[in-house]
C-alpha positions as CSV (number, residue, x, y, z in Angstrom):
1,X,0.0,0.0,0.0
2,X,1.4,3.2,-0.9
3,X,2.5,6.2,1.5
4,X,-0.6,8.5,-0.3
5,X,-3.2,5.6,0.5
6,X,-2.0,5.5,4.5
7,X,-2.3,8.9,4.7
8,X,-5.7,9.0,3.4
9,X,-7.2,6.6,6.1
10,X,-9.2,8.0,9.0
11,X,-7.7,7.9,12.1
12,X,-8.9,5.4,14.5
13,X,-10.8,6.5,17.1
14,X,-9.2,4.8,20.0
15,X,-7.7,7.1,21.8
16,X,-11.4,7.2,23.3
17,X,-10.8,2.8,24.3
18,X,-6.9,3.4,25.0
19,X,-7.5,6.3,27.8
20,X,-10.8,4.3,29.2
21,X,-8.5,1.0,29.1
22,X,-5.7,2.6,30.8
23,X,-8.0,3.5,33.7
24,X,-9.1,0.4,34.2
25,X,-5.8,-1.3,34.6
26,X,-4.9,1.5,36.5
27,X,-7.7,0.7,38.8
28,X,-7.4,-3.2,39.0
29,X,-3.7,-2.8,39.5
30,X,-4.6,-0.5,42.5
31,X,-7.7,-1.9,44.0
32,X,-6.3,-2.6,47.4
33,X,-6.1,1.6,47.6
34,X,-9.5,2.4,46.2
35,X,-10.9,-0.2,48.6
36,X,-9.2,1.8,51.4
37,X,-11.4,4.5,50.6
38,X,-14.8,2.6,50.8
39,X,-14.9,3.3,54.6
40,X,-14.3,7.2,54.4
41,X,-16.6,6.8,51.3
42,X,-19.3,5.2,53.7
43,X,-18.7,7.5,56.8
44,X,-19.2,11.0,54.3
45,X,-22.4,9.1,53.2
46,X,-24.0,8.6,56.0
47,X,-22.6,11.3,58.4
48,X,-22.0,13.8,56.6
49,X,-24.3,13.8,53.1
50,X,-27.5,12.2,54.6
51,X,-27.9,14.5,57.2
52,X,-28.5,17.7,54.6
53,X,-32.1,16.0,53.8
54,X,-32.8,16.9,57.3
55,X,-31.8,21.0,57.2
56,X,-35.7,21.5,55.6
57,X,-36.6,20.9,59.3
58,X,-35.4,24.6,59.5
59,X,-38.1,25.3,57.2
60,X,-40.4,23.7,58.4
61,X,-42.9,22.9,61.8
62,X,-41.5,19.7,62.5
63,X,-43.3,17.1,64.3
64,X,-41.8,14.0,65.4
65,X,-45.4,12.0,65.0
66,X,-45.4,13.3,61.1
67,X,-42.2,13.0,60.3
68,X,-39.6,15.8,58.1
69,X,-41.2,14.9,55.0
70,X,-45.0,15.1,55.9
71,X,-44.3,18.4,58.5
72,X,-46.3,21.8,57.4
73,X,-44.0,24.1,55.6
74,X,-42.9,27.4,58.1
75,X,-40.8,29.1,55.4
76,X,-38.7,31.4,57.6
77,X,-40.5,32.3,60.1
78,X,-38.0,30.5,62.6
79,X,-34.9,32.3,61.2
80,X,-37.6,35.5,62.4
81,X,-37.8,34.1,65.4
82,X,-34.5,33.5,66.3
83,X,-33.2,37.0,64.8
84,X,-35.9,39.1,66.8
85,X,-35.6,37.0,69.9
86,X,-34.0,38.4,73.3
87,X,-30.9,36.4,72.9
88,X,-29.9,36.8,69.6
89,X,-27.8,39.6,70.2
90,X,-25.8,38.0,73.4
91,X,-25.4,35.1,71.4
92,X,-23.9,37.0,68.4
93,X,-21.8,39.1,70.9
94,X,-20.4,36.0,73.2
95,X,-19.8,33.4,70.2
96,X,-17.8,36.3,68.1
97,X,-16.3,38.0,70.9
98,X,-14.4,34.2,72.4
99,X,-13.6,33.7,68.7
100,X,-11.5,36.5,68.3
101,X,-10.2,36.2,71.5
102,X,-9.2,32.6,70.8
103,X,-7.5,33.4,67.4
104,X,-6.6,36.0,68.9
105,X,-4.1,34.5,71.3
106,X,-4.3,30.5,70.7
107,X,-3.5,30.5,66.7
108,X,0.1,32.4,66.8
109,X,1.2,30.3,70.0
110,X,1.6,26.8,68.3
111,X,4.1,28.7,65.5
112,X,6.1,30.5,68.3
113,X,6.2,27.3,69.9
114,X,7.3,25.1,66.6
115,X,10.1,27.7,66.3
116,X,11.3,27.5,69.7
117,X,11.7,23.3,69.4
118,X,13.3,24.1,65.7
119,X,16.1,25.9,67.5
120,X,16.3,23.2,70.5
121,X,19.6,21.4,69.6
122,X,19.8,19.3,72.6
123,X,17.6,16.1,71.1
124,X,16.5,15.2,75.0
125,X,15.3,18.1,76.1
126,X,13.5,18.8,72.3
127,X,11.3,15.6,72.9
128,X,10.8,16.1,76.3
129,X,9.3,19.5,75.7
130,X,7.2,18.2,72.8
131,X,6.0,15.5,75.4
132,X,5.2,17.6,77.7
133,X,3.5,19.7,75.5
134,X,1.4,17.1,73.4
135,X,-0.1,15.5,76.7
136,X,-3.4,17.7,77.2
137,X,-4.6,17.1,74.1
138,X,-5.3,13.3,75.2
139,X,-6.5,14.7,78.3
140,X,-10.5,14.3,78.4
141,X,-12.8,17.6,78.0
142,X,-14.7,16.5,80.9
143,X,-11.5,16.1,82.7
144,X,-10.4,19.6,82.1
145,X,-13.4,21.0,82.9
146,X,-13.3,19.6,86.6
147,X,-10.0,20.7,86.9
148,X,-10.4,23.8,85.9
149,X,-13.7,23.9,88.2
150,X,-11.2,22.5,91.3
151,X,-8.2,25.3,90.6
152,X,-10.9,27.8,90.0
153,X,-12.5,27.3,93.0
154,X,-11.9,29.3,96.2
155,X,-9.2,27.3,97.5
156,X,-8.0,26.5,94.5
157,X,-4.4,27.0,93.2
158,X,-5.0,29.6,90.8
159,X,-7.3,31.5,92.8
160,X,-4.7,30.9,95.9
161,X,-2.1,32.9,93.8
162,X,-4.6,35.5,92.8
163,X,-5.4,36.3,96.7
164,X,-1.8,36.9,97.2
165,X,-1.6,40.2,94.7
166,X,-5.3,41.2,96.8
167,X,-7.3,39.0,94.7
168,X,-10.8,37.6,96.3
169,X,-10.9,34.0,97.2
170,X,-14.2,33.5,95.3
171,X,-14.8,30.9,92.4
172,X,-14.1,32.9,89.6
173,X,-16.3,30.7,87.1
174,X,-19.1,32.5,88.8
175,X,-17.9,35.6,87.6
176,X,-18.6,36.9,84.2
177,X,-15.7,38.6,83.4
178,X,-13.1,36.0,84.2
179,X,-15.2,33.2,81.8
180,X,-14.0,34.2,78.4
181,X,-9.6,34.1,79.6
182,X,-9.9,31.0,81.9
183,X,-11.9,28.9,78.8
184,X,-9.5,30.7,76.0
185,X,-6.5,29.8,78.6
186,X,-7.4,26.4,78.7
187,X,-7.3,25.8,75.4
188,X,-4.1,27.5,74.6
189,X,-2.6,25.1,77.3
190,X,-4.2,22.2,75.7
191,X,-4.2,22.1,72.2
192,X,-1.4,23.9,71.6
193,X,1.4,21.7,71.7
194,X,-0.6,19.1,69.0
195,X,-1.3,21.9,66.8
196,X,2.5,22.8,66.6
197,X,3.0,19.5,64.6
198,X,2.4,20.3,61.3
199,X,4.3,23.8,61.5
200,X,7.2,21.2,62.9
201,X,6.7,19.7,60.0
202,X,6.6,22.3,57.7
203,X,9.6,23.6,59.5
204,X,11.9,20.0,58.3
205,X,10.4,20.6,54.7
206,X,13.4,23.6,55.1
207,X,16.5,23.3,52.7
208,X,18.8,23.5,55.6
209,X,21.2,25.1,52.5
210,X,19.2,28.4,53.5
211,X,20.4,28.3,57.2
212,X,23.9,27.6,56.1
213,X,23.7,30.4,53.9
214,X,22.3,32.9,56.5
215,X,25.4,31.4,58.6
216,X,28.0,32.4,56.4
217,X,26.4,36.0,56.2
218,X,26.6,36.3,59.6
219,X,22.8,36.2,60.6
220,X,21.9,35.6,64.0
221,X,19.1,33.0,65.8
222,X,16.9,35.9,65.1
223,X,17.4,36.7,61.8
224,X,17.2,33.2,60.9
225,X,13.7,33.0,62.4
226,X,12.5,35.9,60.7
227,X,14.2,35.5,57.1
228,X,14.7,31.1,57.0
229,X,11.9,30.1,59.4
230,X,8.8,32.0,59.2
231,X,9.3,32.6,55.4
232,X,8.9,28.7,55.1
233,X,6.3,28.3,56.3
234,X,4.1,30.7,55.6
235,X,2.3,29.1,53.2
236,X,1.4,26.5,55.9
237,X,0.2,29.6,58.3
238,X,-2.0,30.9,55.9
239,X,-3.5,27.8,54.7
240,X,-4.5,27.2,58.9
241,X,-5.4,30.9,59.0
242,X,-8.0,30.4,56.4
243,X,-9.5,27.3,58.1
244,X,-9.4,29.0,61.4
245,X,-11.8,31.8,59.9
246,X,-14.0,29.1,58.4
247,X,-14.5,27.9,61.6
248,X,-14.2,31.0,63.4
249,X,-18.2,30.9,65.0
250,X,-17.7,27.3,66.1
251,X,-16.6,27.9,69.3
252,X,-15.9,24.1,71.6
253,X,-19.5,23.2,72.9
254,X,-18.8,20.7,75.1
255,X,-16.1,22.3,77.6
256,X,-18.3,25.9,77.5
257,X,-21.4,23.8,78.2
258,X,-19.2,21.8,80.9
259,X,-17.9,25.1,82.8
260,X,-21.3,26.9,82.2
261,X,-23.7,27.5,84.9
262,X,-26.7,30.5,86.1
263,X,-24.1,32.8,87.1
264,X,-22.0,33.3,84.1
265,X,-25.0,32.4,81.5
266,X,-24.6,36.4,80.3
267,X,-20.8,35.4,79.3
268,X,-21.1,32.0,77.8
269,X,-23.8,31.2,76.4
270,X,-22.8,31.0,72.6
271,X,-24.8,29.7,69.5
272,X,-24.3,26.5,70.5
273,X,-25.0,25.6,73.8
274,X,-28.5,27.8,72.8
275,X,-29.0,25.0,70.1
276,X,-27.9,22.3,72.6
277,X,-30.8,23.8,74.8
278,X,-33.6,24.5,72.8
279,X,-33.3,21.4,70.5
280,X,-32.2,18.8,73.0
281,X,-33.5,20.1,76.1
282,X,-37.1,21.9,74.8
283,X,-37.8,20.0,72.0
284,X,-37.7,22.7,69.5
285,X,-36.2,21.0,66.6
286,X,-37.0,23.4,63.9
287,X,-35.8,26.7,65.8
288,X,-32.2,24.4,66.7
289,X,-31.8,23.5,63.3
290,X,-32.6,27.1,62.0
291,X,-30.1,29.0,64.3
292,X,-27.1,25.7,63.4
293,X,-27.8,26.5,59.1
294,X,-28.0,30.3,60.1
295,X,-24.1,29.4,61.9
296,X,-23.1,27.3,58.9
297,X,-23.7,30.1,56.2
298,X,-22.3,32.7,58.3
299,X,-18.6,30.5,58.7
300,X,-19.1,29.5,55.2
301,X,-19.0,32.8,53.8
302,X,-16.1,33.9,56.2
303,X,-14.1,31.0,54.6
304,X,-15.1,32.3,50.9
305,X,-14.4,36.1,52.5
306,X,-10.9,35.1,53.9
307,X,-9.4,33.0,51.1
308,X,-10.5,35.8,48.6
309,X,-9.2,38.3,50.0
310,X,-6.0,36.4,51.4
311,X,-5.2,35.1,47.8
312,X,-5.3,38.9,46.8
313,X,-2.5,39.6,49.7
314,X,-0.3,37.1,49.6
315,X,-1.0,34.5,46.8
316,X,-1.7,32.3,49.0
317,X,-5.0,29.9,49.3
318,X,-7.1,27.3,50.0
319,X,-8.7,27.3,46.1
């Protein structure tokens, strides 16, 4: 057959077969790793996708004897409840203002403390500290509650040391203005140490080249922190940052609920413990799951808000 004649005939349209064939060798060559994902595939299913054919309840008067499908339609008339009620605005004000106050002082603490076991050189006393440090996240949240509750107390430890600078030897958790530092405290002191791994981590992703470089020009500790160190991972600290402000209204329920009580309801009760208490403990269903959507579209949007505008900045983002 002559050259003119080959280069007459169509092209075969396999590419199409080859690309689907290639796939699925790739995928009986790999099962053993797509069946790893069958149980995360099955936990998102049922935990996590199922559940959104419940959020019509906020949309609805739910009753248990109907069922969600077969309950009257409300349209928003809980979202109007909720947003003219008497709480609404000391729930805005609580759950916003311990936010901030967490991110505040909780999210640079596991960096400064990543640096400070990057420049540890003794390997002992490096994995003591991280030790030491890693512990109260294991720790139980009903555990810290009661020992916050027994240092807190009147003859507790930290309320011992406060009465020595003319401090009152009264519980301080019933006293509103002390609720908002001892539960952002407490959470410094126990998560921070776990959330330092992965700034750890991003701190060995570090040519060590750079350091010798800032060596040989003379730079000190410092310098190196601020020019080597922090420059590497910065990436990492905005990527955190972003999912820190996507979660920024989810403030810990069960430790707030835990250290809650009468006397300082005006400075923690939050979005929700109010859900925990009018869902679970009144019954109203539809109200509960109108205030938790209301909380999901407000942390959604700061996530979409933060990343925008943080891509802008620094280049740096999520999507």
């Amino acid at each position: 057959m002559s050259n003119s004649t080959l280069n007459t005939l169509p092209e075969r349209p396999a590419s199409r077969r080859t690309r689907r064939g290639i796939d699925w060798k790739s995928f009986t060559r790999n099962y053993d790793l797509y069946l790893m994902l069958v149980p995360v595939l099955i936990y998102y299913i049922i935990f996590q996708l199922q559940p959104i054919y419940g959020l019509q309840i906020a949309f609805k008067d739910f009753s248990a004897s109907l069922g969600i499908w077969d309950s009257p339609w409300a349209g928003f008339t809980h979202f109007e409840r909720f947003f003219s009620s008497y709480y609404f605005g000391r729930l805005i004000g609580n759950t916003i203002e311990i936010s901030l106050y967490a991110l505040a002082v909780g999210f640079p603490m596991p960096i400064m403390l990543a640096l400070l076991l990057n420049e540890i050189q003794l390997m002992k006393l490096k994995k003591f500290v991280q030790n030491v440090t890693y512990f109260p996240h294991f720790v139980s949240v009903i555990v810290v509650a009661g020992m916050i509750n027994v240092f807190t107390s009147p003859d507790g430890f930290v309320t011992t040391i406060m009465s020595w600078f003319g401090g009152e030897k009264a519980s301080l958790l019933t006293n509103p203005d002390y609720f908002k530092t001892i539960y952002v405290i407490s959470n410094v002191w126990q998560h921070t140490g776990w959330s330092a791994i992965i700034y750890i981590a991003a701190l060995a992703g570090i040519n060590p080249e750079l350091y010798e470089a800032a060596t040989m020009d003379g730079a000190s500790r410092w310098k190196k922190i601020i020019y080597v160190s922090i420059p590497g991972i910065f990436s990492t600290i905005v990527v955190l940052f972003i999912l820190q402000i996507g979660s920024l209204l989810d403030v810990g329920f069960q430790k707030i609920l835990l250290l809650q009580n009468p006397l300082n309801l005006e400075a923690s009760d939050v979005i929700s413990t109010y859900v925990y208490r009018t869902g679970i403990l009144q019954g109203n269903y539809s109200l509960s799951t109108a205030v938790g959507l209301f909380n999901t579209l407000i942390n959604v949007t700061l996530l979409v808000i933060a990343n925008t505008v943080i891509k802008r900045l620094t280049n740096n983002s999520l999507w």
